[in-house]
Biopython code that builds the backbone (N, CA, C, O; Angstrom):
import numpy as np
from Bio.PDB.StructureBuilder import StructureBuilder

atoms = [
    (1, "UNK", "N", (85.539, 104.140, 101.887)),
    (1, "UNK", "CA", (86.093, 103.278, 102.923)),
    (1, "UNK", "C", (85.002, 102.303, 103.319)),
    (1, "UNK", "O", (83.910, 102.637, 103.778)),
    (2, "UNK", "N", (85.433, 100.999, 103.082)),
    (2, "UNK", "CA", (84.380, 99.951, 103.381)),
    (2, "UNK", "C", (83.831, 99.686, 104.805)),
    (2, "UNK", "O", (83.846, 100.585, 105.646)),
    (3, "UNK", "N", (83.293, 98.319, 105.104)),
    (3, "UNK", "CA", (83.005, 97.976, 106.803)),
    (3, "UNK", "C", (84.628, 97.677, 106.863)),
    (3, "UNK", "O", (85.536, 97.417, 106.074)),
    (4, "UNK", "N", (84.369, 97.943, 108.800)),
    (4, "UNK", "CA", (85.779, 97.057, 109.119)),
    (4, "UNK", "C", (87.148, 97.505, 108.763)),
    (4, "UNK", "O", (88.103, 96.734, 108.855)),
    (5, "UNK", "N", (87.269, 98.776, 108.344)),
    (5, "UNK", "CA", (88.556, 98.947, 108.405)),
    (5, "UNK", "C", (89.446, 99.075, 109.394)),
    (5, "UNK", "O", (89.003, 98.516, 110.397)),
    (6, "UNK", "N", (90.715, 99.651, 109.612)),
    (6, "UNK", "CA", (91.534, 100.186, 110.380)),
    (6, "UNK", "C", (92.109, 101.447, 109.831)),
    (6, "UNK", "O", (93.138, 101.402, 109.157)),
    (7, "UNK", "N", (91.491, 102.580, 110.086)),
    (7, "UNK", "CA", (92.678, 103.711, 109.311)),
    (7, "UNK", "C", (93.561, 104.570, 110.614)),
    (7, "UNK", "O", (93.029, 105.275, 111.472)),
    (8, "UNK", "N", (95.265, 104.236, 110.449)),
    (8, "UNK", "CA", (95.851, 104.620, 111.470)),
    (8, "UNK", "C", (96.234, 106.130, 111.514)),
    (8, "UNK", "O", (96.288, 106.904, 110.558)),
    (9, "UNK", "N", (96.448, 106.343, 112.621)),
    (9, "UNK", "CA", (96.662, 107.727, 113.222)),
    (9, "UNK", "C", (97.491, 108.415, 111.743)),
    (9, "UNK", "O", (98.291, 107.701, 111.137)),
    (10, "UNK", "N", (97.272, 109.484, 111.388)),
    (10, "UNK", "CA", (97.822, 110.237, 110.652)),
    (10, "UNK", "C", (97.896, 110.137, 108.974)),
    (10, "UNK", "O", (98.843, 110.569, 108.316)),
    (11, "UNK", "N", (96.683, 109.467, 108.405)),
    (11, "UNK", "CA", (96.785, 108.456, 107.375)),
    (11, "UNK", "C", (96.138, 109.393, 106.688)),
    (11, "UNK", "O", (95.297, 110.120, 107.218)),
    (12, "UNK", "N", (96.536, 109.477, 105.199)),
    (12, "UNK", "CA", (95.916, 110.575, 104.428)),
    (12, "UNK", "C", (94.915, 110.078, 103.375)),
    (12, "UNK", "O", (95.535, 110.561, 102.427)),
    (13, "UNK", "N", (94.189, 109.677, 102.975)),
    (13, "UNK", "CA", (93.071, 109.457, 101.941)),
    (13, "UNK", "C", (92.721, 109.989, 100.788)),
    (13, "UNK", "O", (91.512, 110.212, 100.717)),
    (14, "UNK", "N", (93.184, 110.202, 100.092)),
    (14, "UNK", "CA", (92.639, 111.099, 99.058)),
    (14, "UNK", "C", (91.262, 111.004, 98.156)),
    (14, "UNK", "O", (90.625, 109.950, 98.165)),
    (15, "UNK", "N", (90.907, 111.912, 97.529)),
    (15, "UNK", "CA", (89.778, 111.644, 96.807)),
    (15, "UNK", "C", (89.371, 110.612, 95.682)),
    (15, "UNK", "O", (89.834, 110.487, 94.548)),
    (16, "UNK", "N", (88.688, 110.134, 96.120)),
    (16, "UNK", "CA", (88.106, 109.124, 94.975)),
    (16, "UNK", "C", (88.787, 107.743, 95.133)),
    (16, "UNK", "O", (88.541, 106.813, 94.365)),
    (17, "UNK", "N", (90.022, 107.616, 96.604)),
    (17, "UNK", "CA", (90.711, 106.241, 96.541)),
    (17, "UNK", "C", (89.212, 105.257, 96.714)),
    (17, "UNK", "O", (88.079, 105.611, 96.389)),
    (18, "UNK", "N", (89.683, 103.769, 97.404)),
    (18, "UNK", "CA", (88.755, 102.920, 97.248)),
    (18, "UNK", "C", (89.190, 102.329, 98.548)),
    (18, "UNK", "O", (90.168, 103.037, 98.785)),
    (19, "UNK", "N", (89.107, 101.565, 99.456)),
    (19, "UNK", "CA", (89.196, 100.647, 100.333)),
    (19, "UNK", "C", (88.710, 100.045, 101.170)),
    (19, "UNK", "O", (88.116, 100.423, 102.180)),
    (20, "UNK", "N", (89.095, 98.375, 100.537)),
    (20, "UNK", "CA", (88.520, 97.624, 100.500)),
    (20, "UNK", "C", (87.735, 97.059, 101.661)),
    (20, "UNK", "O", (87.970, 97.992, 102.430)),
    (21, "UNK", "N", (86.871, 96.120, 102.478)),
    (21, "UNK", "CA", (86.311, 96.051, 104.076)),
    (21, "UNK", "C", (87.428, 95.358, 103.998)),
    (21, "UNK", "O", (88.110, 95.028, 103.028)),
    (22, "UNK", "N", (87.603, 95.061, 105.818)),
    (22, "UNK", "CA", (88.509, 94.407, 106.330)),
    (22, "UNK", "C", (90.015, 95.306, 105.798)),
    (22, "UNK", "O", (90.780, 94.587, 105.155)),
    (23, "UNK", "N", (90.357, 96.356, 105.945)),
    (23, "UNK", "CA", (91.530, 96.472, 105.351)),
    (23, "UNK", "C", (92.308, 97.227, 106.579)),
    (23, "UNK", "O", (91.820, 97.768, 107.571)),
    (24, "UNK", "N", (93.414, 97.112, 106.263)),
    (24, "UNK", "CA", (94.225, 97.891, 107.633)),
    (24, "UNK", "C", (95.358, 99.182, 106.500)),
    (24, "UNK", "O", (96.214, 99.110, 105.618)),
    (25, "UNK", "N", (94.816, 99.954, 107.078)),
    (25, "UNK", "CA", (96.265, 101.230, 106.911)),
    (25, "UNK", "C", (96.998, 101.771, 107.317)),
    (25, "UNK", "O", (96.409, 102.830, 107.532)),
    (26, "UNK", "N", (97.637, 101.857, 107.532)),
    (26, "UNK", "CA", (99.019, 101.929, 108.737)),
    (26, "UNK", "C", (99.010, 103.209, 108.779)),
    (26, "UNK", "O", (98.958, 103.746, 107.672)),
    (27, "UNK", "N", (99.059, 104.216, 110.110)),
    (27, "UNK", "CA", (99.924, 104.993, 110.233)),
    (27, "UNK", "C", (100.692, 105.755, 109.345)),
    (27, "UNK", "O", (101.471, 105.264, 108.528)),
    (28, "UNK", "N", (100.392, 107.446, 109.560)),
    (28, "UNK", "CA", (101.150, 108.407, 108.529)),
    (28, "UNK", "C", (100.995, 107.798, 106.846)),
    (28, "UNK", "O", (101.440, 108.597, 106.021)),
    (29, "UNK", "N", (100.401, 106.443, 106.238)),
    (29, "UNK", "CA", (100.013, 106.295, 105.030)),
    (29, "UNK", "C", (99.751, 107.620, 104.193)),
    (29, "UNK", "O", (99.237, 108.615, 104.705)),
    (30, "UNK", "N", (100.258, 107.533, 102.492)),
    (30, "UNK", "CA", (99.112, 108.572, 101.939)),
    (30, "UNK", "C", (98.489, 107.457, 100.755)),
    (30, "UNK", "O", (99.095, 106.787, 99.919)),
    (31, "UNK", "N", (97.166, 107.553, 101.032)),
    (31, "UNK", "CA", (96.477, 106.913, 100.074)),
    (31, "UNK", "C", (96.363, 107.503, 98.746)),
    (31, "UNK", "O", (95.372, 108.231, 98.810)),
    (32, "UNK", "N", (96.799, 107.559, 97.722)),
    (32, "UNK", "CA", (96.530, 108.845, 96.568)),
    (32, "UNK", "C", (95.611, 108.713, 95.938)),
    (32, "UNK", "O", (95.100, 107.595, 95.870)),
    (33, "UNK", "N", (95.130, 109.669, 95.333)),
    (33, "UNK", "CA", (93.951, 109.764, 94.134)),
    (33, "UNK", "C", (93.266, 108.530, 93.896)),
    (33, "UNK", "O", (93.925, 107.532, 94.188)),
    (34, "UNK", "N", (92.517, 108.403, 93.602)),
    (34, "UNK", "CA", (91.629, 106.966, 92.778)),
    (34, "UNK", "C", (93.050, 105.468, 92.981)),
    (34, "UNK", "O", (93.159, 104.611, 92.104)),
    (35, "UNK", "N", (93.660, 105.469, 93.843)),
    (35, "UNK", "CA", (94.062, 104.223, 94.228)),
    (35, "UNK", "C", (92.972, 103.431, 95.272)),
    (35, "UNK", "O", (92.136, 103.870, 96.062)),
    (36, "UNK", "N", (93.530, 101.567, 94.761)),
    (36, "UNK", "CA", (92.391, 101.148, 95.259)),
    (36, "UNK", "C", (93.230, 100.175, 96.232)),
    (36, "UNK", "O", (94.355, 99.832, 95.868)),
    (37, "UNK", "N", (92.782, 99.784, 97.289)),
    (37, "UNK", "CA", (92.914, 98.602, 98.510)),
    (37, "UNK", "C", (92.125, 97.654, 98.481)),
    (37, "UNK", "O", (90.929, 97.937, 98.565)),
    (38, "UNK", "N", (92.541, 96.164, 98.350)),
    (38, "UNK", "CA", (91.258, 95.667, 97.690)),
    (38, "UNK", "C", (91.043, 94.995, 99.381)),
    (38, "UNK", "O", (92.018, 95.118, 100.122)),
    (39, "UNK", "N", (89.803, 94.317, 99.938)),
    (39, "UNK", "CA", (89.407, 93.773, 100.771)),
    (39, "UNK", "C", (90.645, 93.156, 101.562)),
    (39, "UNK", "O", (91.654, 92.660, 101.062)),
    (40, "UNK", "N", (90.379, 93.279, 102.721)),
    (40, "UNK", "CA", (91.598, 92.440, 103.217)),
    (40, "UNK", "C", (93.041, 92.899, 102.981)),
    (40, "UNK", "O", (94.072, 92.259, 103.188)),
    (41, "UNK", "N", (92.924, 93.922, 102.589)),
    (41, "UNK", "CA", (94.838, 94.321, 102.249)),
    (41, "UNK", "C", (95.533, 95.214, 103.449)),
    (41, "UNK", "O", (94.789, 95.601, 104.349)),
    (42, "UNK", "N", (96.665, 95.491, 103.485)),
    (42, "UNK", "CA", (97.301, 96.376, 104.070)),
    (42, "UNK", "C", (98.209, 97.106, 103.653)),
    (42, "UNK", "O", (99.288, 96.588, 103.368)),
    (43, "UNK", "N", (97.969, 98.811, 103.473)),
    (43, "UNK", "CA", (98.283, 99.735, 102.932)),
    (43, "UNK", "C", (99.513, 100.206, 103.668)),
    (43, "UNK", "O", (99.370, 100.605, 104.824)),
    (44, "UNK", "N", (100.568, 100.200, 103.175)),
    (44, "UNK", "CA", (101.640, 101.496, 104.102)),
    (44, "UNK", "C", (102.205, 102.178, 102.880)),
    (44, "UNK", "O", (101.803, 102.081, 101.720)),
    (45, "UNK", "N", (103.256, 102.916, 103.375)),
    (45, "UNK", "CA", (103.843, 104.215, 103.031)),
    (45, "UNK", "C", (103.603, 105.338, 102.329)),
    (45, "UNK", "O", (102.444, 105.656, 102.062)),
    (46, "UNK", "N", (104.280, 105.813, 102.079)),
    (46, "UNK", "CA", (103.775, 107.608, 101.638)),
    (46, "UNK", "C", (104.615, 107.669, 99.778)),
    (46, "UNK", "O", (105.751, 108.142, 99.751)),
    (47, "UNK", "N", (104.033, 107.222, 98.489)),
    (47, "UNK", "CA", (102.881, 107.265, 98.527)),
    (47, "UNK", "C", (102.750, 105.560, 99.251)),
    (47, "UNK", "O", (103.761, 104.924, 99.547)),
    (48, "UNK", "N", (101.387, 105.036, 99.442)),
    (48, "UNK", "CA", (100.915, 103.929, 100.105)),
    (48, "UNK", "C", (101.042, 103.407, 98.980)),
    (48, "UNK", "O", (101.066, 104.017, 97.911)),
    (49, "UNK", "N", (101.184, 101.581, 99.233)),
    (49, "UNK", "CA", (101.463, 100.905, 98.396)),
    (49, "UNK", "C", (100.696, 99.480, 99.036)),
    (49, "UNK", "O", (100.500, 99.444, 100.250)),
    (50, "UNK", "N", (100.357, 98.540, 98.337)),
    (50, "UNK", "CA", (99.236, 97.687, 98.945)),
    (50, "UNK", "C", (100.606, 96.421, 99.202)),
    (50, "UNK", "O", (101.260, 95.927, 98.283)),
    (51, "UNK", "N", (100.738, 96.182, 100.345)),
    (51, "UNK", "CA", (101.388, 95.049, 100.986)),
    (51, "UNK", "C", (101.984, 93.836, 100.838)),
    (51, "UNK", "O", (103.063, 93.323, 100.541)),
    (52, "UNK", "N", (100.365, 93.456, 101.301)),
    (52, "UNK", "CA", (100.115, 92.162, 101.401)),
    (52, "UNK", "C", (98.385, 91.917, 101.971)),
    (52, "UNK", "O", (97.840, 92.838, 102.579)),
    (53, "UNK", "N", (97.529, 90.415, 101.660)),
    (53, "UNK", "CA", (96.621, 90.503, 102.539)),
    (53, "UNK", "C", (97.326, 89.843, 103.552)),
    (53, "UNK", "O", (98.266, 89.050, 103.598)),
    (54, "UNK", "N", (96.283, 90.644, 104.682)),
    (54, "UNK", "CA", (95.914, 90.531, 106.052)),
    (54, "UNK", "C", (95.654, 89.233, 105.914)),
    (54, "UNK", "O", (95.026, 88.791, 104.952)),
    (55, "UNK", "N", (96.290, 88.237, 107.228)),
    (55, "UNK", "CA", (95.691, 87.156, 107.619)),
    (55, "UNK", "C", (94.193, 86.711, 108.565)),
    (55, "UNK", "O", (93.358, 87.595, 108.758)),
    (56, "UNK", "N", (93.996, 85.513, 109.026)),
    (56, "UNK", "CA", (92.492, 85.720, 109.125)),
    (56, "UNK", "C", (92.787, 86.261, 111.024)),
    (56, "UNK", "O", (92.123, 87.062, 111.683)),
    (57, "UNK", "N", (93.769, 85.613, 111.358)),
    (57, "UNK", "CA", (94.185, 86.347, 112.658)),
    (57, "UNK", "C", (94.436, 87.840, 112.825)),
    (57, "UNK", "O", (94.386, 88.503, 113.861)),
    (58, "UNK", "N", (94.747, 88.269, 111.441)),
    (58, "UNK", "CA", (94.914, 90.321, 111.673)),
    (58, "UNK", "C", (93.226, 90.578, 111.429)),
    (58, "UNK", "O", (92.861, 91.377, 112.292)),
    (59, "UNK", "N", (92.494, 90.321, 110.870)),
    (59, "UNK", "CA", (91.076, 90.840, 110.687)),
    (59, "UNK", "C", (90.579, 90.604, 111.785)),
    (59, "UNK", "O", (89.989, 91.514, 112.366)),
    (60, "UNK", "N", (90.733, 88.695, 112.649)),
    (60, "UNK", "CA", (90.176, 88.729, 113.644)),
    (60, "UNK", "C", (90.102, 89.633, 114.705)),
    (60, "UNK", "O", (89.122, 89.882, 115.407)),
    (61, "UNK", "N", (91.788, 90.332, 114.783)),
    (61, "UNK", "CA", (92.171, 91.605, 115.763)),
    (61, "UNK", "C", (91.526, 92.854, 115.277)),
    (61, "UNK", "O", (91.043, 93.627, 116.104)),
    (62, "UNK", "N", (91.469, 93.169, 113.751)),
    (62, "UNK", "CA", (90.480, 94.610, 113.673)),
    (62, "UNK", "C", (89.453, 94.440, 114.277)),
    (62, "UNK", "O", (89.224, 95.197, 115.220)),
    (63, "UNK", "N", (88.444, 93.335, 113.920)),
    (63, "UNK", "CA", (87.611, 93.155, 114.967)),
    (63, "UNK", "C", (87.582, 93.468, 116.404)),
    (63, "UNK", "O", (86.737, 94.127, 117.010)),
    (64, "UNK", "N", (88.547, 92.942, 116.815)),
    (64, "UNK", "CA", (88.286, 92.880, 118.483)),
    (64, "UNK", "C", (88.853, 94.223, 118.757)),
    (64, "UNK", "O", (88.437, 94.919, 119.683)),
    (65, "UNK", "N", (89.944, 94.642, 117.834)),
    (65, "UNK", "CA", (90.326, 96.448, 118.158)),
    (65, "UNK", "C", (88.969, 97.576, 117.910)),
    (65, "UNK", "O", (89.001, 98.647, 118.516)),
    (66, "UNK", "N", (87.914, 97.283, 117.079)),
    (66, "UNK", "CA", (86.757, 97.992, 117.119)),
    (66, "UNK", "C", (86.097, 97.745, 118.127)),
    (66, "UNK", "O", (85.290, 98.670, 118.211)),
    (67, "UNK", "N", (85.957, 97.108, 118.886)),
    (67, "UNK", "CA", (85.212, 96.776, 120.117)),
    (67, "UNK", "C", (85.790, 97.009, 121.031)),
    (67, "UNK", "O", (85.056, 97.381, 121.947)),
    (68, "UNK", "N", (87.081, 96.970, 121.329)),
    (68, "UNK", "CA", (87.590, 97.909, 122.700)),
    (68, "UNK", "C", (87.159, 99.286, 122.834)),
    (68, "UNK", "O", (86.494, 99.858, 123.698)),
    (69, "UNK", "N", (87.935, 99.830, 121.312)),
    (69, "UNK", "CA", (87.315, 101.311, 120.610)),
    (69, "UNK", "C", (85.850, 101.723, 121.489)),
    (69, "UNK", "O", (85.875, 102.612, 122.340)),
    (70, "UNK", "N", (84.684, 101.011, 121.183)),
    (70, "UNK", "CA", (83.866, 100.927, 121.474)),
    (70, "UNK", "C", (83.595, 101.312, 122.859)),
    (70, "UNK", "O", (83.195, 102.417, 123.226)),
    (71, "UNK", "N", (83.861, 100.252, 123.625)),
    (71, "UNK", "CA", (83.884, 100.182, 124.767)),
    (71, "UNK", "C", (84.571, 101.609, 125.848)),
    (71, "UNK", "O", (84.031, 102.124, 126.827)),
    (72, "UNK", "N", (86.124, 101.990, 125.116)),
    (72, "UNK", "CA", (86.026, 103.434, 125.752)),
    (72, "UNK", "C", (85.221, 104.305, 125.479)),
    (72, "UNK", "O", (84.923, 105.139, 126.334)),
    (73, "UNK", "N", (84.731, 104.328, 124.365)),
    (73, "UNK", "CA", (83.744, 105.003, 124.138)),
    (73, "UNK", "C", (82.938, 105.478, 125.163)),
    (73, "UNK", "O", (82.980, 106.366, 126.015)),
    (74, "UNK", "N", (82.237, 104.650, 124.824)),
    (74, "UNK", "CA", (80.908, 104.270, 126.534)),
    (74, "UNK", "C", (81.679, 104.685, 127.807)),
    (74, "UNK", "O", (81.023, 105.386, 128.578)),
    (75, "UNK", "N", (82.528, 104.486, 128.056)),
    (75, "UNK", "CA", (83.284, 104.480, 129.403)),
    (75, "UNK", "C", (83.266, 106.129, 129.601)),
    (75, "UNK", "O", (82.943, 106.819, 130.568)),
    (76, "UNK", "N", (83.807, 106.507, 128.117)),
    (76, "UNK", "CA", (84.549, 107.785, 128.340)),
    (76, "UNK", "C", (83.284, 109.116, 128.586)),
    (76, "UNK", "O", (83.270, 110.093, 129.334)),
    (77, "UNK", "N", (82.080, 108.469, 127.339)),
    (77, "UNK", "CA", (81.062, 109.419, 127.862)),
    (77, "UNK", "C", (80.316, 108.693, 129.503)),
    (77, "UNK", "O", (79.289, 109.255, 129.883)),
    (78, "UNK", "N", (80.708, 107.826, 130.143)),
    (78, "UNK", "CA", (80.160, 108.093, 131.633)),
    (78, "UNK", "C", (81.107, 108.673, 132.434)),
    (78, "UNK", "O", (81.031, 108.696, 133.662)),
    (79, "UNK", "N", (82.313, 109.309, 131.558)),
    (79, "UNK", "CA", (83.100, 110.189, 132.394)),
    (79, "UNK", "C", (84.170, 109.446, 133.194)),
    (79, "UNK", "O", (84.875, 109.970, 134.056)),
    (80, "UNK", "N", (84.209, 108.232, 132.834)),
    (80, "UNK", "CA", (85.559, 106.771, 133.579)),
    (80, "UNK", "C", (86.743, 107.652, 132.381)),
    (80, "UNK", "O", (86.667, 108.007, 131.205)),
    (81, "UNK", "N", (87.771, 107.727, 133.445)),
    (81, "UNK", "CA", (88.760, 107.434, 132.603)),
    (81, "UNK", "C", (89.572, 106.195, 132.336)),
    (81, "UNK", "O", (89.790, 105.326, 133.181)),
    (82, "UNK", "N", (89.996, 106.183, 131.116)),
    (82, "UNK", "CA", (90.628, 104.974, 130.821)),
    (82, "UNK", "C", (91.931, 104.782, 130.735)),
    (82, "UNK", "O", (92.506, 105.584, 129.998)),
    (83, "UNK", "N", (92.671, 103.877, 131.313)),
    (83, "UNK", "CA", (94.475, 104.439, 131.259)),
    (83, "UNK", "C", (94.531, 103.751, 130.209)),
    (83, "UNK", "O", (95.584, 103.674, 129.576)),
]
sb = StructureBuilder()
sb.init_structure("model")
sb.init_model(0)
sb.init_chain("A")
sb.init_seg("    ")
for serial, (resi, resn, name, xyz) in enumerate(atoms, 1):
    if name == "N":
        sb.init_residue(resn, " ", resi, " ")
    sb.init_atom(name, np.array(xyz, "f"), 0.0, 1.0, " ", f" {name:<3s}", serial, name[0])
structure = sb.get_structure()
């Protein structure tokens, strides 16, 4: 799994897949065996199947979704909860 991904809640990976930076995987995905995601793609269904690429506005949002991430982070170990 490269920089910059997104891997969503419940997403399965298997051994030896590949994926690519910048890539988004949706939710409940199964990635299978030595399948690859190339940079910039977006993976769904079960088995996962590569999309489409991501536009430069969906990467811009992985971005800014890793940095909220972030940010509860910090919050959460000073014990803030976050709604």
């Amino acid at each position: 799994i490269d920089d910059h991904c997104l891997i969503g809640m419940g997403a399965v990976i298997m051994n030896g897949a590949v994926i690519g930076a910048e890539t988004l995987v949706a939710a409940g995905a199964l990635v299978t065996e030595g399948m690859e995601v190339p940079p910039r793609g977006s993976a769904a269904g079960v088995p996962a199947k590569v999309r489409r690429e991501l536009t430069e506005a969906e990467v811009e949002g992985l971005h800014r979704n890793a940095f909220v991430y972030e940010e509860h982070r910090e919050l959460h170990r000073g014990g803030t909860v976050v709604d």
